[in-house]
C-alpha positions, 0 to 999 in steps of 0.5 A: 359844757353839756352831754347827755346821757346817750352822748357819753354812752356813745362815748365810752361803748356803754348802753343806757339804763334810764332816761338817755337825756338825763344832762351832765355838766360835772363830775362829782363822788358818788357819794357827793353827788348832785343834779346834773353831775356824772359819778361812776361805782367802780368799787362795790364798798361804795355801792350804798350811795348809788340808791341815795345819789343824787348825781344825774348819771352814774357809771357802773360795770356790766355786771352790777346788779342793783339791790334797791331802785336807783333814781339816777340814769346808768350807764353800763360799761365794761370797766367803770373807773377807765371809762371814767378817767376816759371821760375826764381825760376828754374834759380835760382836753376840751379846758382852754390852754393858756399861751403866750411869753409872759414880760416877767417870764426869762428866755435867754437869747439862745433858747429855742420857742415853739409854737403856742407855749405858755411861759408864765411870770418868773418862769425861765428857759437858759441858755440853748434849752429848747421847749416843744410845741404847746408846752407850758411853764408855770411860775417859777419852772425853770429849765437850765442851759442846753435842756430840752422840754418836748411837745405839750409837756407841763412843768409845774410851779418850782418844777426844775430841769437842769441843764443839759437833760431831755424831756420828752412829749406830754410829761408832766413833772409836778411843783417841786420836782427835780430832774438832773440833780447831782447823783449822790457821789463822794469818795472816802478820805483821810479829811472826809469825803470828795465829791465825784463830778456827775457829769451824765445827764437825765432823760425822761421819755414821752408820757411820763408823770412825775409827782411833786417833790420827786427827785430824778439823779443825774448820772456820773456818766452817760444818762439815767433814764425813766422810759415812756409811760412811767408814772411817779408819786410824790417825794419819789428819789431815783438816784443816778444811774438808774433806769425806770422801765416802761409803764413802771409805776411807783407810789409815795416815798419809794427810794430807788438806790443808785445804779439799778435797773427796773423793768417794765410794767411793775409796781411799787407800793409807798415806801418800797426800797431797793437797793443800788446795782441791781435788776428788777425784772418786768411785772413785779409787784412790790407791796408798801414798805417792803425792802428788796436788798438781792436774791432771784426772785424780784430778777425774774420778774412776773412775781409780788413780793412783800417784807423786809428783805422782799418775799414771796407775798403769800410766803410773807403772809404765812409768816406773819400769821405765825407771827402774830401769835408768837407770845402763845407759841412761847408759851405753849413751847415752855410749858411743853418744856416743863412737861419734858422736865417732869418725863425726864425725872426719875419715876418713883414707884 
């Protein structure tokens, strides 16, 4: 596929600096780029390589001012990385579906098909599992008895739905993921621990991405639930109970303990824990690694946070500043010490 320059102007409401024919058959790194290749700055770290580029077109902000000549056309936009993933989100879009049930592909009697899905070989739907129009299970994807994969929806290869949890429309859950595993319940005993039947179920709402190796708990009763628009990364764990609300997102190895309820619109950073039947408020921001184990702050919402036990993100880093110096406090402290020692003695005249 061919687009020029003023083509993909029109597109993402830019105007064009150069040659408006400049033709683009590819995406490329700015810093990788080639003849016939659209790249985007969208962070100025990366502003070098737009004068040594040699990508065709380039997507840049408004306000970017360039130091030297750049030989590649620009397209000026509002914000450069979303026209971008516009762009590619277009590309994407316009890639030929594969359809059909493959013969190695498992469908119980009972399940229910729709229209143009993709089942690929050694991948199977159980008993009254329902897949949605256009959805797509790549090999080894399995959905378990009485499950539901909404519309457009793509499991990836060793993707698992057990039985009886819903999917919504256009999900994408990544090789590895797994949705409805028992949520980790057991009562202590005199001979060890007894497991507790997760009888709930896992309910994933439209829109939702979630990453390779990222596991999502059934409940022990009712549903454990991750709302529309929430995005998780790899070796993600939701334990059972919990609830992910709406566009929440969540980097690698975040762990969400049981029963705790997220609000809408946060972000947490990569290994970010929090501990079990608790509420997080809408428009938190969490950095990498921090722990929130209680208090108000992270309930009310609409704050960052940072550290083990979470705090306040500019408090945290005060701390950290009088940390990082607390060798010289000790010392300037013992010698004060010693000074005091000498004041104390009795003076001889």
């Amino acid at each position: 596929m061919v687009f020029t320059a003023e083509q993909i102007a029109g597109f993402t409401g830019g105007t064009v600096e150069g040659d408006k024919n400049a033709q683009v058959t590819t995406f490329a790194k700015i810093e990788e780029g080639k003849k016939g290749a659209l790249s985007f700055l969208a962070n100025l770290q990366y502003e070098s390589y737009v004068y040594e580029t040699q990508s065709s077109v380039v997507l840049v902000n408004k306000d970017f001012v360039p130091k030297q000549p750049v030989s590649a056309t620009l397209i000026r936009v509002d914000n450069a990385y979303e026209s971008i993933a516009k762009l590619l989100q277009l590309y994407d879009s316009m890639q030929r579906k594969r359809v059909g049930i493959d013969p190695l592909a498992y469908v119980a009697p009972t399940a229910k098909i729709g229209k143009d899905v993709f089942l690929a070989p050694f991948s199977a739907v159980g008993d009254n599992a329902e897949i949605g129009d256009g959805a797509q299970l790549h090999p080894h994807a399995t959905v378990g008895a009485n499950a539901k994969i909404g519309a457009h929806t793509v499991m990836y290869s060793n993707a698992v739905v057990y039985h009886d949890c819903v999917v919504g429309n256009h999900c994408i859950l990544h090789a590895g993921s797994v949705i409805g595993a028992d949520g980790f319940g057991f009562a202590p005993t005199a001979e060890g621990y007894e497991k507790i039947p997760q009888i709930g179920i896992v309910t994933i709402e439209d829109n939702v991405e979630i990453g390779a190796n990222t596991c999502v708990d059934r409940s022990t009763m009712g549903s454990t639930y991750v709302r529309k628009g929430v995005k998780l990364d790899n070796l993600v764990q939701i334990a059972h109970n919990c609830e992910v609300g709406a566009n929440t997102v969540m980097s690698a190895q975040v762990g969400v303990a049981g029963s705790t309820k997220i609000g809408e619109w946060c972000m947490f950073g990569g290994q970010v824990g929090i501990t079990g039947h608790y509420s997080v408020g809408d428009h938190v921001q969490v950095g990498a690694q921090s722990g929130i184990a209680g208090g108000n702050l992270a309930r009310k919402g609409h704050c960052t946070l940072m550290g083990s036990p979470a705090i306040d993100a500019k408090k945290w880093a005060r701390n950290v500043a009088v940390m990082n110096n607390l060798a010289v406090l000790q010392q300037e402290l013992a010698d004060l010490k010693k000074q005091v020692e000498e004041l104390k003695k009795p003076q001889t005249v």
